[in-house]
N, C-alpha and C positions, 0 to 999 in steps of 0.2 A: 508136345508141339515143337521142343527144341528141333532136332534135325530137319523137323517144315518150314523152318524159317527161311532158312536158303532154297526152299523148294518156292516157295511164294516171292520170295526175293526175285529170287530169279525168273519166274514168270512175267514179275513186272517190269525187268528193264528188260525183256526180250519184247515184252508187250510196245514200249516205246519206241525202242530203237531196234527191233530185227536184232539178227546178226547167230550166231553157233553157241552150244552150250556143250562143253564136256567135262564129264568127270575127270580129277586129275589122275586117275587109274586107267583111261584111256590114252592108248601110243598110238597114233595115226605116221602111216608109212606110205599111204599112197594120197595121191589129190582127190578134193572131196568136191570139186568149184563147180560139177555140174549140179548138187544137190544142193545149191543156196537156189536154184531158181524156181525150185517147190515152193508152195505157199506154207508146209511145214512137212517136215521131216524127224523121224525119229527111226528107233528099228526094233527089233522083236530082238527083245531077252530073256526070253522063256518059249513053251510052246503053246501058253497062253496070256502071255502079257508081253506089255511093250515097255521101253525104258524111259524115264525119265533122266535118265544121264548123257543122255544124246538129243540133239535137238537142233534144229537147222531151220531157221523162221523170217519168214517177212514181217516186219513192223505190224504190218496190219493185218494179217492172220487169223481168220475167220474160228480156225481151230484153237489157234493158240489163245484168244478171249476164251471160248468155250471154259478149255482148260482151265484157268486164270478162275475163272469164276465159280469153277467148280470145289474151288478150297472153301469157298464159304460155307459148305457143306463136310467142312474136316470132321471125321469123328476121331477123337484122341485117341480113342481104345484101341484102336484097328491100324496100324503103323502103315502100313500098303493099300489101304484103301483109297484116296484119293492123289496121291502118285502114281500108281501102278494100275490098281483095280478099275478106279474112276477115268483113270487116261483108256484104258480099252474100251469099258462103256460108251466113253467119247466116239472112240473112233470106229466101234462097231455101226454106231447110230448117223454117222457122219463121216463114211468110208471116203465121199469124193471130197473133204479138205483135206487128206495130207496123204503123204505119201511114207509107205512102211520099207526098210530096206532091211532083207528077213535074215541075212549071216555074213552078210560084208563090215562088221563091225564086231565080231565075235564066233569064237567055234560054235558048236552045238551045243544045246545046255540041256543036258537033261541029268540034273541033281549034280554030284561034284564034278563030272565028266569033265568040266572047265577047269577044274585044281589039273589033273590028269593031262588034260591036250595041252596046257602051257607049262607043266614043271616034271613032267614025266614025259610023255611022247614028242618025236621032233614035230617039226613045224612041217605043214603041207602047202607050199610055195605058191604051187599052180592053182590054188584057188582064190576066186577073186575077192580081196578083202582089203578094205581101206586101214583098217587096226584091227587093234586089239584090246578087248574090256579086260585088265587083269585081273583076277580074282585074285584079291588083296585078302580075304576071306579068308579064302584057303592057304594062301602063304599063313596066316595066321596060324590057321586049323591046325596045320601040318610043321608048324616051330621051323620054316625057312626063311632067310632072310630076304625082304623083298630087293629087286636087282637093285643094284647101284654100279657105276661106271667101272669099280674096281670088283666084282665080284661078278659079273656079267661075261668077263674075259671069256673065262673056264666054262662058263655052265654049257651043259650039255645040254638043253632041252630047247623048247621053244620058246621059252621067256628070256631065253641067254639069244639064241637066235636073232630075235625082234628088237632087243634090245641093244645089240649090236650092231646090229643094220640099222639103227638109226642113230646111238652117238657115233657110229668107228665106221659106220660106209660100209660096212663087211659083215658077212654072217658067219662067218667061220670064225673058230675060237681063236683066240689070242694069248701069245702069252704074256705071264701077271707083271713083268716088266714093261708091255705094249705103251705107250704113253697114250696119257686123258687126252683130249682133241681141245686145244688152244682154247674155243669160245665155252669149255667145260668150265674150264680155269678161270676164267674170265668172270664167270656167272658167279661160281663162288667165293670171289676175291671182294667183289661185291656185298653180297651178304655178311663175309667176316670182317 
C-alpha cells in the first residue's frame, strides 16, 4: 500500500479543491490553461491505460469521486490495478466525464520505445505536445544519469533538447562553461 498512499492522498485534496496533478518526472513546455476547463482530464500512457500522473480537475468532478472511491476496492497484490487498471474501467464505463488527451504529454509508448525517443533519438518539434513524461525508469535501466542543469548542456538527444528549452530558453547544445540561469541559483541557495 506504501506507494498508494500518495495516490489516495492525492485524490483527496484534488477532490476538495480542484486544481493539476503531476508527477515530478513530467517537463511541461507548452500552456496547458485550456485543459483546466474539463471537468477531468488525464491522458493515455499506454495503448491501453491511462495515467494517473497527470490529472487536471474540477473540485467537484463527477469522475474524479468515482475514482477516489474506487481505492476502497485496493487489492494489495495487483500494484496497477486500481491506479491504472481501475482508472480505465472508470472511464471506459463513464466516457462523457473526462476528457483523454492521447500523445500531447508523452511520445509513443510501446514497451521501452520511451527510454529511445527521449535519450537516443532527437526530439520531433512539429508535433503537438505540451511535455514530456521522462522515463526515469529507463534512465535507471540504462545506468544514465538523469538531466541536471549542468549535464543537459551537451546531451545530444531529446531529453538534453527539452531540458534545455526550458531552464536555458534554447535547444541547441551549450557549452559546459554556458552559465545556470540566475532563478537556477537562486532555487538552490535556498535549499543549501
Amino acid at each position: 500500500m506504501g506507494n498508494h498512499k500518495s495516490d489516495i492522498l492525492r485524490l483527496e485534496v484534488l477532490t476538495q479543491y480542484g486544481g493539476i496533478y503531476l508527477d515530478l518526472d513530467i517537463w511541461v513546455f507548452k500552456s496547458t490553461d485550456h485543459l483546466r476547463y474539463y471537468d477531468y482530464t488525464t491522458n493515455r500512457a499506454g495503448p491501453a491505460r491511462l495515467s494517473a500522473g497527470i490529472i487536471f480537475t474540477a473540485k467537484d468532478s463527477k469522475f474524479l469521486r468515482l475514482f477516489h472511491e474506487s481505492y476502497r476496492d485496493f487489492d494489495m497484490e495487483c500494484y496497477a490495478c486500481t491506479p491504472i487498471y481501475g482508472q480505465n474501467e472508470l472511464a471506459f464505463k463513464n466516457q462523457e466525464l473526462l476528457h483523454v488527451e492521447l500523445f500531447k504529454f508523452c511520445k509513443k509508448m510501446d514497451g521501452f520505445q520511451v527510454y529511445d525517443d527521449l535519450y537516443v533519438n532527437p526530439m520531433d518539434w512539429s508535433l503537438p505536445r505540451y511535455a514530456i513524461h521522462f522515463d526515469h525508469w529507463g534512465v535507471t535501466r540504462n545506468q544514465q544519469e538523469f538531466p541536471n542543469p549542468e549535464n543537459i548542456k551537451t546531451m545530444d538527444n531529446a531529453a538534453g533538447e527539452v531540458a534545455r528549452y526550458i531552464y536555458y530558453g534554447s535547444r541547441r547544445k551549450l557549452t559546459p562553461d554556458s552559465s545556470i540561469p540566475p532563478w537556477y541559483k537562486q532555487s538552490q541557495d535556498i535549499y543549501n
